[in-house]
MMTF fields as JSON, N, C-alpha, C and O atoms, coordinates in Angstrom:
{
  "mmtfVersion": "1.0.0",
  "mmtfProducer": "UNKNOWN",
  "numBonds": 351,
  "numAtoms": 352,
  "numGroups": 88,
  "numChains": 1,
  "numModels": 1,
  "chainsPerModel": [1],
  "groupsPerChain": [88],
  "chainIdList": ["A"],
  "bondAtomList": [4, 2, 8, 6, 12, 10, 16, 14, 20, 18, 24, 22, 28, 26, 32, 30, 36, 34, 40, 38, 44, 42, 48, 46, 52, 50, 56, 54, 60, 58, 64, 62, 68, 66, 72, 70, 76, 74, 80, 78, 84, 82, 88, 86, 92, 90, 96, 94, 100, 98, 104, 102, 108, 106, 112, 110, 116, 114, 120, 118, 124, 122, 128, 126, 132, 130, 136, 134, 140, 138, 144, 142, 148, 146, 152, 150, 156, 154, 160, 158, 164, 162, 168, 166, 172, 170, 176, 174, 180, 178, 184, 182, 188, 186, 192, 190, 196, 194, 200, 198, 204, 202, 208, 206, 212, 210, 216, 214, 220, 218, 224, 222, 228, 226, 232, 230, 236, 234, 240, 238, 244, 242, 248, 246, 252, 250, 256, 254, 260, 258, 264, 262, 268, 266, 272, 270, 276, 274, 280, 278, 284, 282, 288, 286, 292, 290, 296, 294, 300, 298, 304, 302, 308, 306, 312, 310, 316, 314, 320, 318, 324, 322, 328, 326, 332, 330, 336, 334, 340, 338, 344, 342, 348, 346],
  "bondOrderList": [1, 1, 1, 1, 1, 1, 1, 1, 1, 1, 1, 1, 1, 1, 1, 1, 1, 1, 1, 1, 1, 1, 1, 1, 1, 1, 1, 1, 1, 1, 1, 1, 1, 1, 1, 1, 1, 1, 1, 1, 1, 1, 1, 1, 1, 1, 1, 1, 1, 1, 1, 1, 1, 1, 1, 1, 1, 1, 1, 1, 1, 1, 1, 1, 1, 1, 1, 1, 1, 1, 1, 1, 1, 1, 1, 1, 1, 1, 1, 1, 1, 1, 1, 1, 1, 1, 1],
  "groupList": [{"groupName": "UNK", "atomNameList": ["N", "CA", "C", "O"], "elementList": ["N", "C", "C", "O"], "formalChargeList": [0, 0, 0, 0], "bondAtomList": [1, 0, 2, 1, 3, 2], "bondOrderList": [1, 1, 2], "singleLetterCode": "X", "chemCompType": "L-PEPTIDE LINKING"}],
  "groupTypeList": [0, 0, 0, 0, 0, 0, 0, 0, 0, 0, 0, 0, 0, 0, 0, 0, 0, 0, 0, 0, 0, 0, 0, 0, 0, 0, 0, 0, 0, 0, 0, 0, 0, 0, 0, 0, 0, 0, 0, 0, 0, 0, 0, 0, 0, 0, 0, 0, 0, 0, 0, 0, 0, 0, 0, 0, 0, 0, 0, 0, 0, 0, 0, 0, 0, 0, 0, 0, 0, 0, 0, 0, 0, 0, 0, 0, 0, 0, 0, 0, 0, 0, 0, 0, 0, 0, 0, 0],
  "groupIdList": [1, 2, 3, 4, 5, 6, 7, 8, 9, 10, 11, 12, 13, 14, 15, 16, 17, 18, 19, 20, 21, 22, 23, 24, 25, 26, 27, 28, 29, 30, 31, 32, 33, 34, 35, 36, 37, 38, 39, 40, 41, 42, 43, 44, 45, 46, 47, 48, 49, 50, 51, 52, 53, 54, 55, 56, 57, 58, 59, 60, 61, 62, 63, 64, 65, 66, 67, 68, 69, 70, 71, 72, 73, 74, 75, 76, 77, 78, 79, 80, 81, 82, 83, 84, 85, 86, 87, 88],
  "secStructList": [7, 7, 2, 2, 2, 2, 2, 2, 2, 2, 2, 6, 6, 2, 2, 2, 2, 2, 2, 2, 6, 7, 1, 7, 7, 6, 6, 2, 2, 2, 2, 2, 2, 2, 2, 2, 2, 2, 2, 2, 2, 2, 2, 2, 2, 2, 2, 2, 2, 2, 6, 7, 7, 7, 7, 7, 1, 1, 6, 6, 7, 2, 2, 2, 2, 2, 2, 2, 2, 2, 2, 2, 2, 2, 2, 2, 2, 2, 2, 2, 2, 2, 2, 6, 6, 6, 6, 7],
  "xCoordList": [4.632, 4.08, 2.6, 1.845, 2.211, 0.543, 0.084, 0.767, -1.438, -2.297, -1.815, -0.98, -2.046, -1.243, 0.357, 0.892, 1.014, 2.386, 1.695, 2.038, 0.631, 0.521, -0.39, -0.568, -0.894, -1.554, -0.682, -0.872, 0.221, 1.415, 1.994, 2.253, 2.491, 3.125, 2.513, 3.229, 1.275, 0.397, 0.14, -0.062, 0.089, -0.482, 0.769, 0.677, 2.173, 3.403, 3.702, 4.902, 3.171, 3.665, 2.786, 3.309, 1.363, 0.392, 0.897, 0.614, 1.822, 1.915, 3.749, 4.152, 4.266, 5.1, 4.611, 5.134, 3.796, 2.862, 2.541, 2.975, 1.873, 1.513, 2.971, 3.086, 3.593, 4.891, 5.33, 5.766, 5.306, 6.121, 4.701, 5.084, 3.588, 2.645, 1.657, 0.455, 2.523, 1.847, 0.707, 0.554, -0.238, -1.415, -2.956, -3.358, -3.711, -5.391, -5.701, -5.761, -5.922, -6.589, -8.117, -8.516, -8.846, -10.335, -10.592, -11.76, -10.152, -10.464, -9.596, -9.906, -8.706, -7.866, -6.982, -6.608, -6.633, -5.547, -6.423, -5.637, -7.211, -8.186, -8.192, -7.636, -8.949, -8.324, -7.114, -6.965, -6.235, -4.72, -4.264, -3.475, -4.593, -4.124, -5.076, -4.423, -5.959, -7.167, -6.571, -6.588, -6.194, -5.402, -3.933, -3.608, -3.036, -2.059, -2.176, -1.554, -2.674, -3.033, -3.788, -3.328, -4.43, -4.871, -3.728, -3.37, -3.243, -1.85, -0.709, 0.144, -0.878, 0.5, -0.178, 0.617, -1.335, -1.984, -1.785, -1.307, -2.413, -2.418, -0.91, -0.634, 0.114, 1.874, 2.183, 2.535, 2.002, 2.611, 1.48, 1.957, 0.579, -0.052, 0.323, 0.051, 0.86, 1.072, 2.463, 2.783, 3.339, 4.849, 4.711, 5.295, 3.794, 4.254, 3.346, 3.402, 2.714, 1.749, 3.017, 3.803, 2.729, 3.252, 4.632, 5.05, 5.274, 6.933, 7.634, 8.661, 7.504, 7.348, 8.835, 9.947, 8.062, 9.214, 8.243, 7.343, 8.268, 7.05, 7.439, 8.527, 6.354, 6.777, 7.391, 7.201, 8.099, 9.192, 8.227, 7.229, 8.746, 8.694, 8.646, 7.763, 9.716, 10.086, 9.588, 9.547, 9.402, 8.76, 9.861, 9.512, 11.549, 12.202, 12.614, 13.108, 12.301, 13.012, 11.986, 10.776, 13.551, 13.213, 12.443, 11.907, 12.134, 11.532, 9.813, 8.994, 9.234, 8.414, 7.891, 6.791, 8.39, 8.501, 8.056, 6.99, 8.702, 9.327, 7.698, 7.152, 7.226, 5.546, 4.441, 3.353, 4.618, 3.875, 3.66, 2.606, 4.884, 4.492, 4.374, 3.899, 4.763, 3.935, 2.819, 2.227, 2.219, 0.846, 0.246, -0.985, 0.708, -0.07, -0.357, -1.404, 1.489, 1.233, 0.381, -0.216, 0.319, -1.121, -2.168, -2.445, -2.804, -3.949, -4.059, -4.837, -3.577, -3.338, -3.454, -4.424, -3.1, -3.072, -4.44, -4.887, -4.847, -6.239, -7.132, -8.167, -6.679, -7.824, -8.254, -9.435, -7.197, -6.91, -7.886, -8.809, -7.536, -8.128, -9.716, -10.384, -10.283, -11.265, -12.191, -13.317, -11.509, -12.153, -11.783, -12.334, -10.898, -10.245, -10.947, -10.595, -11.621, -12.161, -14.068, -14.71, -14.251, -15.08, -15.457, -16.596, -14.123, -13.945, -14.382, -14.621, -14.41, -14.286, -16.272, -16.566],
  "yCoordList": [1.058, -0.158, -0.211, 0.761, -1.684, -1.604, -1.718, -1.473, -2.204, -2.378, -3.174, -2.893, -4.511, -5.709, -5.527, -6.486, -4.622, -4.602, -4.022, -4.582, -2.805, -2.537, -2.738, -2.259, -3.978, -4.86, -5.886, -6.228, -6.398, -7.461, -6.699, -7.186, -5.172, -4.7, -4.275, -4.172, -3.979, -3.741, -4.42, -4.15, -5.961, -7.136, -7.596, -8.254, -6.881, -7.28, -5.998, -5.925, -4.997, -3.482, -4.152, -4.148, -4.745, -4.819, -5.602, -5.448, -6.607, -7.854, -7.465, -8.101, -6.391, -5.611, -4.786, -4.787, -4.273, -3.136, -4.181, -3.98, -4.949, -6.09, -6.415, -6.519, -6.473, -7.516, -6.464, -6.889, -5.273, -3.734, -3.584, -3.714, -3.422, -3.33, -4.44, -4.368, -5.946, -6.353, -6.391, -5.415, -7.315, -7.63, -7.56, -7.625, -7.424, -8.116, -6.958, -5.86, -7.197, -6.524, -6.904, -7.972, -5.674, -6.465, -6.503, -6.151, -6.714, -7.212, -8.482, -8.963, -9.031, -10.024, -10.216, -9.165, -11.266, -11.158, -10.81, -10.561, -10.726, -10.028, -8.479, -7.773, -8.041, -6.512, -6.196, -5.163, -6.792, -6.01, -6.348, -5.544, -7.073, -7.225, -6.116, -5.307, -5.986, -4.746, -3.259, -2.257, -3.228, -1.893, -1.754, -0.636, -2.693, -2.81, -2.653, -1.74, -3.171, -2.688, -0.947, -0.099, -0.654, 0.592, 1.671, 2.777, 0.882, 2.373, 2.087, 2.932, 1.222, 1.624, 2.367, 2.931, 2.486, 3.736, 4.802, 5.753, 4.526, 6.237, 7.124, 8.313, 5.596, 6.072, 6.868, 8.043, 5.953, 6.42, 7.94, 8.958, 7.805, 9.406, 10.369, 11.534, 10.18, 11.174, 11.686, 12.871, 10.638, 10.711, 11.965, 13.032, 11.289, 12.3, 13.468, 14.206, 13.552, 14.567, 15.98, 16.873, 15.641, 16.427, 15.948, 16.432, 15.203, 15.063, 15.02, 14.365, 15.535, 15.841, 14.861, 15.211, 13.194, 12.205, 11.381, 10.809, 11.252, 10.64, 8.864, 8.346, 8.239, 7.134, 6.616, 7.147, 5.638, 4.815, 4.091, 3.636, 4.005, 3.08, 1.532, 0.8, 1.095, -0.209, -0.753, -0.283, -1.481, -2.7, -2.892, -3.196, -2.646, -2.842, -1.199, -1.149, -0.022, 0.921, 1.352, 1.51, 1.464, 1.707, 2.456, 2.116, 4.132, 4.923, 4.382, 5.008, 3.637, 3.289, 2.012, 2.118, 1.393, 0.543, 1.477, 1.419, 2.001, 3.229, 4.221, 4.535, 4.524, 4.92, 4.133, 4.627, 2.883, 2.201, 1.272, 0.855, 1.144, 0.671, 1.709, 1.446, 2.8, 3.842, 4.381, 4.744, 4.592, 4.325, 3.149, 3.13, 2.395, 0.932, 1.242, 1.301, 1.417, 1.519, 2.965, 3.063, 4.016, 5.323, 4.613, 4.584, 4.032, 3.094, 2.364, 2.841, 1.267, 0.262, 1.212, 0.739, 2.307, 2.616, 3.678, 4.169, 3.888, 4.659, 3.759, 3.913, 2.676, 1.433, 1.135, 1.256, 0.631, 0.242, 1.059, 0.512, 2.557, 3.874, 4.172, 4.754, 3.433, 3.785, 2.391, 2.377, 1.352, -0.051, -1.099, -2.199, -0.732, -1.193, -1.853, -2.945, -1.303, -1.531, -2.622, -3.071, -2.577, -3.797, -4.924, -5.225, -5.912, -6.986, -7.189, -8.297, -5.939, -6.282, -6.323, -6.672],
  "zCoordList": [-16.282, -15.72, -16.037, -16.005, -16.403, -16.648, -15.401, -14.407, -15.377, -14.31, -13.863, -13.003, -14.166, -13.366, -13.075, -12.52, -13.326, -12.548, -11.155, -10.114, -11.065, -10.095, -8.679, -7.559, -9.73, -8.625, -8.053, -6.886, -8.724, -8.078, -7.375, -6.274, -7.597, -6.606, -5.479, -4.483, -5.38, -4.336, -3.535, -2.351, -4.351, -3.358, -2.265, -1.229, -3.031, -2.286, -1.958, -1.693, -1.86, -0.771, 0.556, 1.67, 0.337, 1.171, 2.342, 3.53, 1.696, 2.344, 3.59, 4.564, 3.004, 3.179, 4.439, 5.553, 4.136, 4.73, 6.513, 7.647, 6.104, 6.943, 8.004, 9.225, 7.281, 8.314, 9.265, 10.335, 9.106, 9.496, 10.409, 11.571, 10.41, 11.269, 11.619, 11.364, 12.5, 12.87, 13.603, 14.338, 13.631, 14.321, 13.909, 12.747, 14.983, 13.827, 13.181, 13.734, 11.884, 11.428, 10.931, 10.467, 11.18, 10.625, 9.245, 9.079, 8.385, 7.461, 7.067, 5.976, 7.658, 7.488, 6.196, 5.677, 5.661, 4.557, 3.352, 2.438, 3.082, 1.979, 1.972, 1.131, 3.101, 3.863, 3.542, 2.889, 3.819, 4.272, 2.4, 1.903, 1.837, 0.424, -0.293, -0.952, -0.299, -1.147, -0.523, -1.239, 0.479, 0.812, 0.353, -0.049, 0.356, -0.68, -1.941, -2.484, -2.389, -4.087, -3.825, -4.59, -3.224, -3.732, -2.916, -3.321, -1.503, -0.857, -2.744, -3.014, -3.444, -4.008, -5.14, -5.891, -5.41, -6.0, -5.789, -6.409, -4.285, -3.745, -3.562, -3.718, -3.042, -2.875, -3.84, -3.731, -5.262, -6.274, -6.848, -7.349, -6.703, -7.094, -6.043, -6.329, -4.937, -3.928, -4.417, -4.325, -4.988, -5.016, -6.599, -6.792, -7.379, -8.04, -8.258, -9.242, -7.51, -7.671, -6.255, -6.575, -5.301, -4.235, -3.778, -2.727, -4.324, -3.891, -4.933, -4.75, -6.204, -7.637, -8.126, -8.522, -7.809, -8.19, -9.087, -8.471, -10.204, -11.222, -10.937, -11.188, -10.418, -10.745, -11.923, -13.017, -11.775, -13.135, -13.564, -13.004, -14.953, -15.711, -15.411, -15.857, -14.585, -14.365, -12.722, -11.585, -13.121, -11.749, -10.58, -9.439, -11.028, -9.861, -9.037, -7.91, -9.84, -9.113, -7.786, -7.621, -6.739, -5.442, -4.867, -3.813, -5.68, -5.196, -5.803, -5.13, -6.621, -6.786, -5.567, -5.025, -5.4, -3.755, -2.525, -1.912, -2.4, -1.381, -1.514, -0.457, -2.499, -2.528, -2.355, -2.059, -2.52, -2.613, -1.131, -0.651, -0.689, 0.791, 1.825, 2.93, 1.524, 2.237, 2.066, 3.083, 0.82, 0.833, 1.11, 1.107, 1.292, 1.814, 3.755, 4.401, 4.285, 5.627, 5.884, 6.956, 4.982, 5.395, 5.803, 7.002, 5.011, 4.698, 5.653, 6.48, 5.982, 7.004, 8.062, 8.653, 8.752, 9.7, 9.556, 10.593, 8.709, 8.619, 8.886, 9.534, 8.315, 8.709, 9.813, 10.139, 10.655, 11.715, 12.728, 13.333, 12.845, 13.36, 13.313, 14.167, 11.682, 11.784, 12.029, 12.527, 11.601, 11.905, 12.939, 12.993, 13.691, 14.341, 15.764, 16.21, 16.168, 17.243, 17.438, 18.388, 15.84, 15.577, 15.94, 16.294, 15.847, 16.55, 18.378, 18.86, 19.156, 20.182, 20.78, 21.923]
}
């Protein structure tokens, strides 16, 4: 996959990421999309670095999904933890 597969998939792990952990986030849909694109970075380097499953080739296989919205929801919830309380 090139760069832009893994920014479309990021921007849709993010948005993924989002629906599974509702509510405010402080950075809003800009935030929660810029952490999607980089959790399906970090998913997919975690997956194959330490769960020794190399990301695919192709844009539809599952276990590439499956890294990527979990590195999105890490993120999102690191966020949350460390920025979270801003707004108030």
């Amino acid at each position: 996959m090139g760069i832009i597969s893994w920014i479309i998939l990021g921007l849709l792990a993010g948005a993924i990421a989002k629906f599974l952990l509702p509510g405010r986030d402080p950075g809003g849909f800009i935030g929660t999309t810029v952490i999607g694109v980089v959790g399906a970075f970090v998913g997919g380097w975690i997956s194959a670095r330490w769960l020794d499953h190399p990301v695919s080739k192709h844009f539809y296989d599952g276990a590439t999904w499956v890294a990527a919205i979990g590195g999105s929801l890490v993120l999102l919830i690191l966020y949350r933890i460390l920025f979270g309380d801003s707004r108030r």
